[in-house]
PDB file of N, CA, C and O in Angstrom:
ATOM      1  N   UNK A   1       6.735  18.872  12.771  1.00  0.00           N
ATOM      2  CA  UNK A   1       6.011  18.295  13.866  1.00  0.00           C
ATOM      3  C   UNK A   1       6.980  17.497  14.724  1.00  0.00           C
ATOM      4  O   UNK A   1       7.986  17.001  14.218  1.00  0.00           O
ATOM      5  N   UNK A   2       6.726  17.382  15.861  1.00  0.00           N
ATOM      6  CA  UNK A   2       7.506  16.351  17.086  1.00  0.00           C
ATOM      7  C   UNK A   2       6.860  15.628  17.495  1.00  0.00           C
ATOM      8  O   UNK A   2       5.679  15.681  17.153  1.00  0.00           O
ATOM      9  N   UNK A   3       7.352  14.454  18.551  1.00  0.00           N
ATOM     10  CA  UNK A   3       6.922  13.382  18.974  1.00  0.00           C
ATOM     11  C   UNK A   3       6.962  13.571  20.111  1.00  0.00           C
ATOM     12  O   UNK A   3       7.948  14.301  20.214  1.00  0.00           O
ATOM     13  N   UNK A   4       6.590  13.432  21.037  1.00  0.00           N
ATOM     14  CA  UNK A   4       6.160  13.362  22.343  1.00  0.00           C
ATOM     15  C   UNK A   4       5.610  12.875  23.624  1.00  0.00           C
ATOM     16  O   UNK A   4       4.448  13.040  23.994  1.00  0.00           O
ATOM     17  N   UNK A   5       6.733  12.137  24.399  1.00  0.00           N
ATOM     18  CA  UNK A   5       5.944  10.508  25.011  1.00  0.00           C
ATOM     19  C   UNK A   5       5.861  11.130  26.150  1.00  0.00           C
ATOM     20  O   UNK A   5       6.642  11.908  26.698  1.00  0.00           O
ATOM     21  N   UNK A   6       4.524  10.588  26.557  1.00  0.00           N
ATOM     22  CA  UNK A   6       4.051  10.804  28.128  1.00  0.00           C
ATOM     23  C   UNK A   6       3.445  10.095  28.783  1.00  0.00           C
ATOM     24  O   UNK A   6       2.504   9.409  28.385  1.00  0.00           O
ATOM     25  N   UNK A   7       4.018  10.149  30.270  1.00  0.00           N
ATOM     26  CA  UNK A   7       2.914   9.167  30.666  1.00  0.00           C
ATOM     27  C   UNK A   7       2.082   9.225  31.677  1.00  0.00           C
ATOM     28  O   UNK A   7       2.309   9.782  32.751  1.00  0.00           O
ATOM     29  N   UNK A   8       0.712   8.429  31.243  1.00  0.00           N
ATOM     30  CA  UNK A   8      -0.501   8.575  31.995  1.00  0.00           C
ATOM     31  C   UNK A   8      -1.494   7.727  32.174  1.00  0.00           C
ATOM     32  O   UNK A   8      -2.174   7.078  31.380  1.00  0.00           O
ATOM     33  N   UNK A   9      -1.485   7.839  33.577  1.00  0.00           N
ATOM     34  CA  UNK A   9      -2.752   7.115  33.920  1.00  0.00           C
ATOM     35  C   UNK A   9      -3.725   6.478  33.609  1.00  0.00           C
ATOM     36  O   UNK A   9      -4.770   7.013  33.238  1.00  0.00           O
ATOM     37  N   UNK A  10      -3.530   5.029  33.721  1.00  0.00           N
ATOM     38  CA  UNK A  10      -4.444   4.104  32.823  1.00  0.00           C
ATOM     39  C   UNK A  10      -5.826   4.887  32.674  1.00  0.00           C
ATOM     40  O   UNK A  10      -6.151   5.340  31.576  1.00  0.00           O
ATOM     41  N   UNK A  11      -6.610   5.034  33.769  1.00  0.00           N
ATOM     42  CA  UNK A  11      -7.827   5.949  33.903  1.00  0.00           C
ATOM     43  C   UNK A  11      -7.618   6.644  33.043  1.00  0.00           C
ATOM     44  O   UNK A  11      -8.416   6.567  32.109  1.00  0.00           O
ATOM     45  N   UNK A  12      -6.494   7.629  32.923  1.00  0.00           N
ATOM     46  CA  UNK A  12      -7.030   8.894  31.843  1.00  0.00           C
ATOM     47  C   UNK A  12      -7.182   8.243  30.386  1.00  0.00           C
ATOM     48  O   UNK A  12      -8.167   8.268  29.649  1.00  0.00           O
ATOM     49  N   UNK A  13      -6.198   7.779  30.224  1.00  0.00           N
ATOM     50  CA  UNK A  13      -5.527   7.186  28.873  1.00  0.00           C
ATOM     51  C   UNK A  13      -7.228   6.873  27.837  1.00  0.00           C
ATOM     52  O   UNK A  13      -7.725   7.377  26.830  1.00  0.00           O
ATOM     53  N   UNK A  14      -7.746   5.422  29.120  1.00  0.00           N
ATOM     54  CA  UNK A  14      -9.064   5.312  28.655  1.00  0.00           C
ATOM     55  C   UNK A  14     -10.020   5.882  28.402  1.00  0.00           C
ATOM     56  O   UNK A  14     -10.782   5.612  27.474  1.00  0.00           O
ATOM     57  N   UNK A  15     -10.160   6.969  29.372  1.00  0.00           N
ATOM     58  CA  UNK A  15     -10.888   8.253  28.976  1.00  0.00           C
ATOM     59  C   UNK A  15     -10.698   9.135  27.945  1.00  0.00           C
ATOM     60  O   UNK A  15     -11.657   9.693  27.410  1.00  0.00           O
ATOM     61  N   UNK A  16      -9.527   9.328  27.598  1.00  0.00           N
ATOM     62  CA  UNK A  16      -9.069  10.198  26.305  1.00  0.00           C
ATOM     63  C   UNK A  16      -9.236   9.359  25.288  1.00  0.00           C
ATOM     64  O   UNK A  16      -9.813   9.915  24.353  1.00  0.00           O
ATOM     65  N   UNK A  17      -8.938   8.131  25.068  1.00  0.00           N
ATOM     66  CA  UNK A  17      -9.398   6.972  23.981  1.00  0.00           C
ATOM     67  C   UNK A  17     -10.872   7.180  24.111  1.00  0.00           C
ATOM     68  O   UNK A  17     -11.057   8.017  23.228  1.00  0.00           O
ATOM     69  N   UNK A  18     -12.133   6.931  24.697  1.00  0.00           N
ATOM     70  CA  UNK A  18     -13.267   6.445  24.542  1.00  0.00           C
ATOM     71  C   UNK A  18     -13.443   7.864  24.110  1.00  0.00           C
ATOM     72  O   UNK A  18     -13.969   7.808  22.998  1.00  0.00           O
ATOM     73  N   UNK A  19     -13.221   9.323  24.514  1.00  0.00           N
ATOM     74  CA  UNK A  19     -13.588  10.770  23.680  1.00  0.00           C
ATOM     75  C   UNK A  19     -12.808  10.943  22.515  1.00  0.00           C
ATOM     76  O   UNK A  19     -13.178  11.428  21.446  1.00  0.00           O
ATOM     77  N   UNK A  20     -11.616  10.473  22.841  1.00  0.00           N
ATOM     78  CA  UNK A  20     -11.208  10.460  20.957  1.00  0.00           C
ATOM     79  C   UNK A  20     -12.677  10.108  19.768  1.00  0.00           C
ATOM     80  O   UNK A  20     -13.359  10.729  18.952  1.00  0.00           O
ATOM     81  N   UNK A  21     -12.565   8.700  20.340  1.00  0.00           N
ATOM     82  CA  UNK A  21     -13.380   8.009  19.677  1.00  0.00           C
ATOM     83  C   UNK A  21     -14.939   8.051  19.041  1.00  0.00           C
ATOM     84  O   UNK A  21     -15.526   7.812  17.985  1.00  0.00           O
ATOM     85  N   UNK A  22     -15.201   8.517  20.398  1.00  0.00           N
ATOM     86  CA  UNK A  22     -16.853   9.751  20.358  1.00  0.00           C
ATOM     87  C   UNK A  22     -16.763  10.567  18.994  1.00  0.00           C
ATOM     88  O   UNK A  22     -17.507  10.602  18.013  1.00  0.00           O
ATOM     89  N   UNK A  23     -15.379  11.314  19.356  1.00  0.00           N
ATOM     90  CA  UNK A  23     -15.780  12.946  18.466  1.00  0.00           C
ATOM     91  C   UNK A  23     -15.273  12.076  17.235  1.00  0.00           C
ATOM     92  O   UNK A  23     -15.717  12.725  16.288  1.00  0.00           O
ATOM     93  N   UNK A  24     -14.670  11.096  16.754  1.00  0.00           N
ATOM     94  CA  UNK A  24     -14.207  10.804  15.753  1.00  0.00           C
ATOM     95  C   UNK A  24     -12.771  11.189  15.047  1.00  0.00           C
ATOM     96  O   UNK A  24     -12.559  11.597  13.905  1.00  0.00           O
ATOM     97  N   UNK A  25     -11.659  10.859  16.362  1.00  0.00           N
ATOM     98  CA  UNK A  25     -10.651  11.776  16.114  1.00  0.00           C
ATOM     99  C   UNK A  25      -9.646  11.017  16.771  1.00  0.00           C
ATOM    100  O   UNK A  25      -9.984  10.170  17.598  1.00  0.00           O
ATOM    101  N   UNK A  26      -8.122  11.275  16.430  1.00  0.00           N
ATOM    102  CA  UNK A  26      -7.286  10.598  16.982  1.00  0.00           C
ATOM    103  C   UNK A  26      -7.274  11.085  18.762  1.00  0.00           C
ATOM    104  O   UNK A  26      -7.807  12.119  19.165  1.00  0.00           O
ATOM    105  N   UNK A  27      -6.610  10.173  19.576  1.00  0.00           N
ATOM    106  CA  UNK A  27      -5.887  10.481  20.472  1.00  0.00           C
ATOM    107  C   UNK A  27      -4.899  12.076  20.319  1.00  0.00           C
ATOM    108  O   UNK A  27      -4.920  13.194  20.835  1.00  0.00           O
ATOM    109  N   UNK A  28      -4.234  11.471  19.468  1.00  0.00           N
ATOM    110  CA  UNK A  28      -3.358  12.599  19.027  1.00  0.00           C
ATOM    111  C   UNK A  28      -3.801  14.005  18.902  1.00  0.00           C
ATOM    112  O   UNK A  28      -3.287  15.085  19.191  1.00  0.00           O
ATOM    113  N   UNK A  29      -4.868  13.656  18.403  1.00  0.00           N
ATOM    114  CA  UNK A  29      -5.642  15.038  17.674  1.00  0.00           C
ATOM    115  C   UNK A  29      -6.310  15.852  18.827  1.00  0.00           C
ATOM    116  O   UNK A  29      -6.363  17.078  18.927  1.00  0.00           O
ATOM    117  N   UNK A  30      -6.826  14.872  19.707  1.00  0.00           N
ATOM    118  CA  UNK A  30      -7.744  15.398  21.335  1.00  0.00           C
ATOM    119  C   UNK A  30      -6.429  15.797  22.348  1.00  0.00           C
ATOM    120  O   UNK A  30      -6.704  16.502  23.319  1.00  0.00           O
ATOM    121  N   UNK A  31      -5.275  15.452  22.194  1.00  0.00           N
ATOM    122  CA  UNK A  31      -4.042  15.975  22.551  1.00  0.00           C
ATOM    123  C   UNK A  31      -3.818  16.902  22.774  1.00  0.00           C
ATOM    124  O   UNK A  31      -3.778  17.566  23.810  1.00  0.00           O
ATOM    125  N   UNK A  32      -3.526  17.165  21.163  1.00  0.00           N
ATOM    126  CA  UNK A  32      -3.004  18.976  20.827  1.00  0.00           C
ATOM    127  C   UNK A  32      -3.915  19.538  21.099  1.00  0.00           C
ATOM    128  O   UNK A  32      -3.682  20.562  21.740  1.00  0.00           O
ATOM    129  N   UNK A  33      -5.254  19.266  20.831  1.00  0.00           N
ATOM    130  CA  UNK A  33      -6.745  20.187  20.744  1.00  0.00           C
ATOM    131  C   UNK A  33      -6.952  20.551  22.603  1.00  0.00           C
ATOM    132  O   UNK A  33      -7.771  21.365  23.030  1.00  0.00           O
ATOM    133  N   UNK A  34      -5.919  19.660  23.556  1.00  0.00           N
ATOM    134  CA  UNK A  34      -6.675  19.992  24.695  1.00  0.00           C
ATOM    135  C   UNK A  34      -5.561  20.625  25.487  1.00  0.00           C
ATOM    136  O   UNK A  34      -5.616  21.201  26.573  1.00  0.00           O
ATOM    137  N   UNK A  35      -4.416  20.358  24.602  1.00  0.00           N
ATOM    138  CA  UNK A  35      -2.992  21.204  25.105  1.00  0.00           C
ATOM    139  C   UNK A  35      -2.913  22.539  24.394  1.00  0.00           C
ATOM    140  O   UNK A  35      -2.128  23.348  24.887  1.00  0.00           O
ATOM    141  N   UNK A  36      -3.636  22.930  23.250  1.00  0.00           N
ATOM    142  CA  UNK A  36      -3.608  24.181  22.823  1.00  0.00           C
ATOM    143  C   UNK A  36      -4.575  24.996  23.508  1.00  0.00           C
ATOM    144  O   UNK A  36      -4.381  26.209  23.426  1.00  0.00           O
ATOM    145  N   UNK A  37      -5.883  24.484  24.370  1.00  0.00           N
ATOM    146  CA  UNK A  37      -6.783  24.864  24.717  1.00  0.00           C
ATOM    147  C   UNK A  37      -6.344  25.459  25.967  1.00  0.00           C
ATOM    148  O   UNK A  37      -6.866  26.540  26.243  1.00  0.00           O
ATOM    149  N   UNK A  38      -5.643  25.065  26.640  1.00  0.00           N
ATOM    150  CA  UNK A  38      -4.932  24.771  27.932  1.00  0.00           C
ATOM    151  C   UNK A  38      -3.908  25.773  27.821  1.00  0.00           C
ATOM    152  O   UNK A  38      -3.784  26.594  28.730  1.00  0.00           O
ATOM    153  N   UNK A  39      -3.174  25.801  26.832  1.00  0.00           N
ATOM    154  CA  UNK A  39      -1.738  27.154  26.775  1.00  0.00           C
ATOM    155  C   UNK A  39      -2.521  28.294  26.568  1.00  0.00           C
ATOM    156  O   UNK A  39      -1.996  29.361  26.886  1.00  0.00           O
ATOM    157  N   UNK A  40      -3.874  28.325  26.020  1.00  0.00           N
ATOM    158  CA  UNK A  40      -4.439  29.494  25.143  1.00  0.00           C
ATOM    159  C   UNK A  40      -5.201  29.966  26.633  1.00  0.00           C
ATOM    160  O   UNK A  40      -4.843  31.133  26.785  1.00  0.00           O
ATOM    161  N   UNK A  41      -5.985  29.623  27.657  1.00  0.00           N
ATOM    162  CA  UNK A  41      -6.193  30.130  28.316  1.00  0.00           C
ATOM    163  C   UNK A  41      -5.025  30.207  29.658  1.00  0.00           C
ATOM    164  O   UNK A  41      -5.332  30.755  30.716  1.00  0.00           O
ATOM    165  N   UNK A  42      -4.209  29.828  29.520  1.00  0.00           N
ATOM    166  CA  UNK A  42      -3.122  30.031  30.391  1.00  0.00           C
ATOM    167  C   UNK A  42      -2.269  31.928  30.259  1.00  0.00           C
ATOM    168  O   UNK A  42      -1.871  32.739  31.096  1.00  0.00           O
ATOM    169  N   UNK A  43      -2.343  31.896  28.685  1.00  0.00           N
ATOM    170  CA  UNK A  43      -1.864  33.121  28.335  1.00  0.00           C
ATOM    171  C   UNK A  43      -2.803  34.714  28.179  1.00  0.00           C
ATOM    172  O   UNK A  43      -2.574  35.922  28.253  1.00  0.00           O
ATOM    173  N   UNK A  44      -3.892  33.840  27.938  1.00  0.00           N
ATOM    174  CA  UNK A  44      -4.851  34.862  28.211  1.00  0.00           C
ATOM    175  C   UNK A  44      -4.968  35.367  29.991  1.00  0.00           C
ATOM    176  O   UNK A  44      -5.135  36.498  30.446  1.00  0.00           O
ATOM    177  N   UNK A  45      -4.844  34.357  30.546  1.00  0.00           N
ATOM    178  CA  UNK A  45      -4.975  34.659  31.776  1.00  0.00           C
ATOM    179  C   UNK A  45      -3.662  35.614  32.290  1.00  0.00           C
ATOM    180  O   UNK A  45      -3.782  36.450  33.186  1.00  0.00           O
ATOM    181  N   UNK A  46      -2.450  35.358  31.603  1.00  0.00           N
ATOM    182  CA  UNK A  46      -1.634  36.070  32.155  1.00  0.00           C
ATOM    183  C   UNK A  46      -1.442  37.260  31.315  1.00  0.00           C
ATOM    184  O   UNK A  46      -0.962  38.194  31.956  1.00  0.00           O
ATOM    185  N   UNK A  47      -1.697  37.543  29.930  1.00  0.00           N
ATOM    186  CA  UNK A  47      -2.165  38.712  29.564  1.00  0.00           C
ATOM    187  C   UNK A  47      -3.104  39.267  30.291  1.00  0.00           C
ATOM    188  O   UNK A  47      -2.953  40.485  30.386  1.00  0.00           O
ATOM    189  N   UNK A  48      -4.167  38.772  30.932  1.00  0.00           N
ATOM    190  CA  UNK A  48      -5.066  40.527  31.512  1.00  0.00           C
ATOM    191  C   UNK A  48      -4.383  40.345  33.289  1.00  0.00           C
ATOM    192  O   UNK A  48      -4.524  41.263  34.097  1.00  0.00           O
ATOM    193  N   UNK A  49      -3.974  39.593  33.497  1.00  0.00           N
ATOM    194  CA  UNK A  49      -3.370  39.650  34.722  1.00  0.00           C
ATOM    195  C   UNK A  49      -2.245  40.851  34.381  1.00  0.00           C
ATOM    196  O   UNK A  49      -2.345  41.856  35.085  1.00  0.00           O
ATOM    197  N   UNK A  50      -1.470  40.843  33.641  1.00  0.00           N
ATOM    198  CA  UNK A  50      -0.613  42.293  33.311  1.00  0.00           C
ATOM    199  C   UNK A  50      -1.086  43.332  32.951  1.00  0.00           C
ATOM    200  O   UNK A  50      -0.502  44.386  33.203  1.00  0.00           O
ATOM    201  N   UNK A  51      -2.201  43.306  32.308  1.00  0.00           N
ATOM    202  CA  UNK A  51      -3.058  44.600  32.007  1.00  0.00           C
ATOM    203  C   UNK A  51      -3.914  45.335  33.088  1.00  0.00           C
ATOM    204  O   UNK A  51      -4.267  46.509  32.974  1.00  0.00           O
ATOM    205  N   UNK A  52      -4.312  44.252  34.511  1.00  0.00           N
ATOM    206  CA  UNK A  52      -4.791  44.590  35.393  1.00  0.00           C
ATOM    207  C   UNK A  52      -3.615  45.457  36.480  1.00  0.00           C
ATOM    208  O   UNK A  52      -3.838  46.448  37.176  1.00  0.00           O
ATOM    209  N   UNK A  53      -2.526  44.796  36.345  1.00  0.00           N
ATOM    210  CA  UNK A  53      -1.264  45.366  37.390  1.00  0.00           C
ATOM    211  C   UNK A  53      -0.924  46.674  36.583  1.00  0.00           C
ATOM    212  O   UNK A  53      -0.694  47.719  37.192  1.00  0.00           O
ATOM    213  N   UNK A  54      -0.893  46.610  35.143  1.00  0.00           N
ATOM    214  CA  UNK A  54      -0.694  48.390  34.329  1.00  0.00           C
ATOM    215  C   UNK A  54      -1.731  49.410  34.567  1.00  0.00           C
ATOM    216  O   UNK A  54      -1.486  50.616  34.611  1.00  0.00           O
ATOM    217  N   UNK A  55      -2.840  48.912  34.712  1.00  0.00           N
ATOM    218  CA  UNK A  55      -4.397  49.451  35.058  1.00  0.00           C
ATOM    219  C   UNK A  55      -4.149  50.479  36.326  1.00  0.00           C
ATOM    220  O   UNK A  55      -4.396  51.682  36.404  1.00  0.00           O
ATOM    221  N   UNK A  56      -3.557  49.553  37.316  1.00  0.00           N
ATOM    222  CA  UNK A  56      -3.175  49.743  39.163  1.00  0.00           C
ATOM    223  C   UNK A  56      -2.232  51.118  38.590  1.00  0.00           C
ATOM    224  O   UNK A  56      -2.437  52.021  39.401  1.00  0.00           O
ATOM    225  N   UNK A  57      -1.407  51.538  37.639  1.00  0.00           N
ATOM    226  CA  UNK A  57      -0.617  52.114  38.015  1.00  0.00           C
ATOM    227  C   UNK A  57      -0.628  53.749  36.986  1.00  0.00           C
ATOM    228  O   UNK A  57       0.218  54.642  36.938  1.00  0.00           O
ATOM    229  N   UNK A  58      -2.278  53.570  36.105  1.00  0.00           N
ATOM    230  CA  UNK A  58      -3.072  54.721  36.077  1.00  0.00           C
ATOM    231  C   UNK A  58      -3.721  55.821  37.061  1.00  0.00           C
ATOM    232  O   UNK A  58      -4.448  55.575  38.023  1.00  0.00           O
ATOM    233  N   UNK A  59      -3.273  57.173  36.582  1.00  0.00           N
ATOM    234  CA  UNK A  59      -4.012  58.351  37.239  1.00  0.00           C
ATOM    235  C   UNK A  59      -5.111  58.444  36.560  1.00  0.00           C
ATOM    236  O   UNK A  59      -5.143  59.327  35.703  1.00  0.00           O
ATOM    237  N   UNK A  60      -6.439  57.482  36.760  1.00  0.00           N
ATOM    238  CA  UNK A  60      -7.683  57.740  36.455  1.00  0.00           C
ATOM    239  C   UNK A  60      -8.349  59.170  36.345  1.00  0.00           C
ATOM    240  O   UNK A  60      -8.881  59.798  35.430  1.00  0.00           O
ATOM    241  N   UNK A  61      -8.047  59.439  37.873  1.00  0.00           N
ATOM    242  CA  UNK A  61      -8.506  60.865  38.288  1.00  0.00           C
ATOM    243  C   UNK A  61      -8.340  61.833  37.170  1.00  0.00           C
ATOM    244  O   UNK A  61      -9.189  62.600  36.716  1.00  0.00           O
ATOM    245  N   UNK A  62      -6.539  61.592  36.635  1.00  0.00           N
ATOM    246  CA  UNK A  62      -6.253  62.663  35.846  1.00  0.00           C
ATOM    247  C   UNK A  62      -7.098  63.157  34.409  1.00  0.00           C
ATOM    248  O   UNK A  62      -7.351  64.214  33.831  1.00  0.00           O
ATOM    249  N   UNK A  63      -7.424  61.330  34.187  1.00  0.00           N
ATOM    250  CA  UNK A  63      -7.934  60.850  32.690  1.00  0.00           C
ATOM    251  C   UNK A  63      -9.515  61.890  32.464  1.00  0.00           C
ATOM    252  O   UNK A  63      -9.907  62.568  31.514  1.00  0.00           O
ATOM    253  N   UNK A  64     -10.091  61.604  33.790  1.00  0.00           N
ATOM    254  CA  UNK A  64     -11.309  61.908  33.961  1.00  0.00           C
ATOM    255  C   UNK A  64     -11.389  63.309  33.781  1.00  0.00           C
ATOM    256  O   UNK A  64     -12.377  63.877  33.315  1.00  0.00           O
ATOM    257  N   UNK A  65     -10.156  63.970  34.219  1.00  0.00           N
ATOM    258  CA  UNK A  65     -10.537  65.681  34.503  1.00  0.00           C
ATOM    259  C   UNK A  65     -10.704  66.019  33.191  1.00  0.00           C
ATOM    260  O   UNK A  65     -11.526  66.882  32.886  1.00  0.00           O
ATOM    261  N   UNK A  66      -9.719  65.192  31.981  1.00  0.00           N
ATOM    262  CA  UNK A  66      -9.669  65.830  30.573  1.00  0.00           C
ATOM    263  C   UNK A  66     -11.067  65.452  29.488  1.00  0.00           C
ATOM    264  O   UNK A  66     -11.271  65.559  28.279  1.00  0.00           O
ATOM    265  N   UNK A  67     -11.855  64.961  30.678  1.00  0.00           N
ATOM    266  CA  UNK A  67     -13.496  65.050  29.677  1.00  0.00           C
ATOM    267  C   UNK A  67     -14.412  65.557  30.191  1.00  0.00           C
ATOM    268  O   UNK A  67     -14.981  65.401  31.271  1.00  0.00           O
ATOM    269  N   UNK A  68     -14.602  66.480  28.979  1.00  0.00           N
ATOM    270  CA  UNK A  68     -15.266  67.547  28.687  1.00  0.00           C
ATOM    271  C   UNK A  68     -17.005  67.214  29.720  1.00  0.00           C
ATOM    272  O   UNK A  68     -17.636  66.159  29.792  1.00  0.00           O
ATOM    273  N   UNK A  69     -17.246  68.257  30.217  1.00  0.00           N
ATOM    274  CA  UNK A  69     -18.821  68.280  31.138  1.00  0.00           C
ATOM    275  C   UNK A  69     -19.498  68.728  29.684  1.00  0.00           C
ATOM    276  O   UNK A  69     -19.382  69.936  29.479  1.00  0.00           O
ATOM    277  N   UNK A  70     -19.931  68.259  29.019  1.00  0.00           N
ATOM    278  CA  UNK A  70     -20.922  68.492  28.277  1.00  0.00           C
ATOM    279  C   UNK A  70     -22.579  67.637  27.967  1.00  0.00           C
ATOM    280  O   UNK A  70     -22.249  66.533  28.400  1.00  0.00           O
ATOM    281  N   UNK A  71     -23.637  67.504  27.649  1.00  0.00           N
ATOM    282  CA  UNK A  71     -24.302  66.590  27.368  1.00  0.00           C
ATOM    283  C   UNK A  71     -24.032  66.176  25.664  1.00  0.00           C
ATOM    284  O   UNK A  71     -23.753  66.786  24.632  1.00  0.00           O
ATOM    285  N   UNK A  72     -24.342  64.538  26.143  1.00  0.00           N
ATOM    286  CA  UNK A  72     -23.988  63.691  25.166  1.00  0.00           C
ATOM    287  C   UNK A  72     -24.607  64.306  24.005  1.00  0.00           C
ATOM    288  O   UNK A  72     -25.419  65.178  24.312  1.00  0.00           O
ATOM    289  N   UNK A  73     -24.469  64.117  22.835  1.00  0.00           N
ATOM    290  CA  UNK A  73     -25.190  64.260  21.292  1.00  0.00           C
ATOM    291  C   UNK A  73     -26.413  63.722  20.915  1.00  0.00           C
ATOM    292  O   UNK A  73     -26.332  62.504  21.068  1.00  0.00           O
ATOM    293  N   UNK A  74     -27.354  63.995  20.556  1.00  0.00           N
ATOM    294  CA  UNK A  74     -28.990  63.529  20.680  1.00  0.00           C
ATOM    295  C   UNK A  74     -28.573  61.793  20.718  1.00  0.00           C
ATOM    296  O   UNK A  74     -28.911  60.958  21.557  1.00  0.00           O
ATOM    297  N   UNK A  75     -27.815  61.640  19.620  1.00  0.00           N
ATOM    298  CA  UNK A  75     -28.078  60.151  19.353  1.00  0.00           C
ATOM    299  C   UNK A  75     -27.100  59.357  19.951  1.00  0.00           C
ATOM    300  O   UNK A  75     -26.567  58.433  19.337  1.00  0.00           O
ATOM    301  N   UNK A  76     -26.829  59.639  21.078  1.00  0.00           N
ATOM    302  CA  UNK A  76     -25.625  59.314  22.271  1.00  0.00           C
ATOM    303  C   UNK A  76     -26.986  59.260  23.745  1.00  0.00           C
ATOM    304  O   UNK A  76     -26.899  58.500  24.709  1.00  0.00           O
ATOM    305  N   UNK A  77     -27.930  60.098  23.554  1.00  0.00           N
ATOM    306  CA  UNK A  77     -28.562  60.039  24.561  1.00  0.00           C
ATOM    307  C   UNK A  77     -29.588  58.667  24.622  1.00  0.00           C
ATOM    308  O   UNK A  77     -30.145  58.113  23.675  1.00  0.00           O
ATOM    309  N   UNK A  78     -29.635  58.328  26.039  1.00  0.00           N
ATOM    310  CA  UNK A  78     -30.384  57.311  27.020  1.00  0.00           C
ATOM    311  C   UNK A  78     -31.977  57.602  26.901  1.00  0.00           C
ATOM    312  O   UNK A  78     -32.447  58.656  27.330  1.00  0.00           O
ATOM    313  N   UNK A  79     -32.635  56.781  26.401  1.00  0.00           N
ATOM    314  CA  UNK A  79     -34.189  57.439  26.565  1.00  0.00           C
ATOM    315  C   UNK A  79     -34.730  56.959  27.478  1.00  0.00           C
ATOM    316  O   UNK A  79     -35.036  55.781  27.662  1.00  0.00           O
ATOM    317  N   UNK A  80     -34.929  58.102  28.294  1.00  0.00           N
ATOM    318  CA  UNK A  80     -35.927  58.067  29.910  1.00  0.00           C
ATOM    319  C   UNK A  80     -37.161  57.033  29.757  1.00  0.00           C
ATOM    320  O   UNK A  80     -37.983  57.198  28.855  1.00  0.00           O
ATOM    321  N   UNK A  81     -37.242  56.140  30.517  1.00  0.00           N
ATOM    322  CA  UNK A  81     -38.462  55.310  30.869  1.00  0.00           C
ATOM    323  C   UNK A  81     -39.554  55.607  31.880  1.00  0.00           C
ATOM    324  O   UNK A  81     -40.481  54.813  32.038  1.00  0.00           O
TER     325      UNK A  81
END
């Protein structure tokens, strides 16, 4: 583990103390819990952001021609309303 000094804003500081305190948990602990929360959708975001630019650079068209025109299998089928 590391140590890690930062600094912040009386406002926040107090705010992160009085929700520490709520959930029953260190400072420390609402820290990591809101800096892991924070990297985890940071990377997710830039994972489908790359999957969307690989997406862009599919021949759909092609994908499409190689399935089969057939009707689906009874228990594949949609029941008409």
């Amino acid at each position: 583990m590391s140590t890690l000094s930062i600094r912040l804003p009386n406002s926040l500081h107090q705010h992160a103390k009085r929700l520490a305190e709520s959930e029953g948990i260190s400072i420390n602990q609402l820290v990591s819990s809101a800096l892991a929360e924070k990297l985890s959708a940071l990377d997710a975001e830039r994972y489908l952001r790359e999957r969307v630019e690989r997406g862009h650079n599919v021949a759909i068209d092609t994908i499409l021609a190689k399935v089969p025109d057939v009707p689906p299998e009874e228990h594949d089928r949609l029941s008409e309303r």
